[in-house]
N, C-alpha and C positions, 0 to 999 in steps of 0.2 A: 424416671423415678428420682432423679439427682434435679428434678426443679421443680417438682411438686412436694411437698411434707406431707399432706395429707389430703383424705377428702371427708367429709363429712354428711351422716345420713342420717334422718331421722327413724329409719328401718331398725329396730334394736335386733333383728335376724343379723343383721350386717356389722353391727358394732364389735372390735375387736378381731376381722377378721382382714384378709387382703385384695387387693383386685390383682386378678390374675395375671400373670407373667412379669408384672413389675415391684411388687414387694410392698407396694403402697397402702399403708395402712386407713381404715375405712373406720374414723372417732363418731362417737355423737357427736351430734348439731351442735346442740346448748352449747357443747364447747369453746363453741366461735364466740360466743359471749364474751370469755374471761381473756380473747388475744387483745393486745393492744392493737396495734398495728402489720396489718394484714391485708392483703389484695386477694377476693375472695373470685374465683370463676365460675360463675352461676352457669351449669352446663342447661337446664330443665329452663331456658328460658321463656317460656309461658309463664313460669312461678314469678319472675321477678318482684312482681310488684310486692307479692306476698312475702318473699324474703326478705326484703327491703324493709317489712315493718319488722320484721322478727329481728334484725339484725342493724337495729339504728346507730348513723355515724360509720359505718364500714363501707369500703371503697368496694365497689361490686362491678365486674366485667361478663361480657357477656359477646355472643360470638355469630349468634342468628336471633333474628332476621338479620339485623347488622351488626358492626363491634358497634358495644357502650362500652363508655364509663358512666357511673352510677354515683 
């Protein structure tokens, strides 16, 4: 929980709440809009491409099938 800040979900069930056992708070997406600079870890990597448009100019990592950077 000390090198993540956050995650972000487009679920508004999950907005404002935590992932279990580490304290880690669960923001909107949109969010990710207003950071400047951010290394974002796309866990759902099938979505990539799709988050790629929603989030233009952000550095996006990714872990399967293999590590990117984006």
């Amino acid at each position: 929980s000390d090198l993540i800040e956050a995650v972000y979900d487009k679920a508004k069930s999950k907005h404002n709440k935590f992932l279990p056992g580490s304290c880690i708070p669960i923001l909107e997406a949109d969010l990710l809009k207003n950071e400047d600079e951010c290394t974002i870890i796309v866990l759902p990597w099938n979505l990539i491409s799709e988050i790629k448009k929603q989030l233009p100019g952000k550095k996006l990592v990714t872990f399967i099938p293999k590590f990117q950077i984006i």
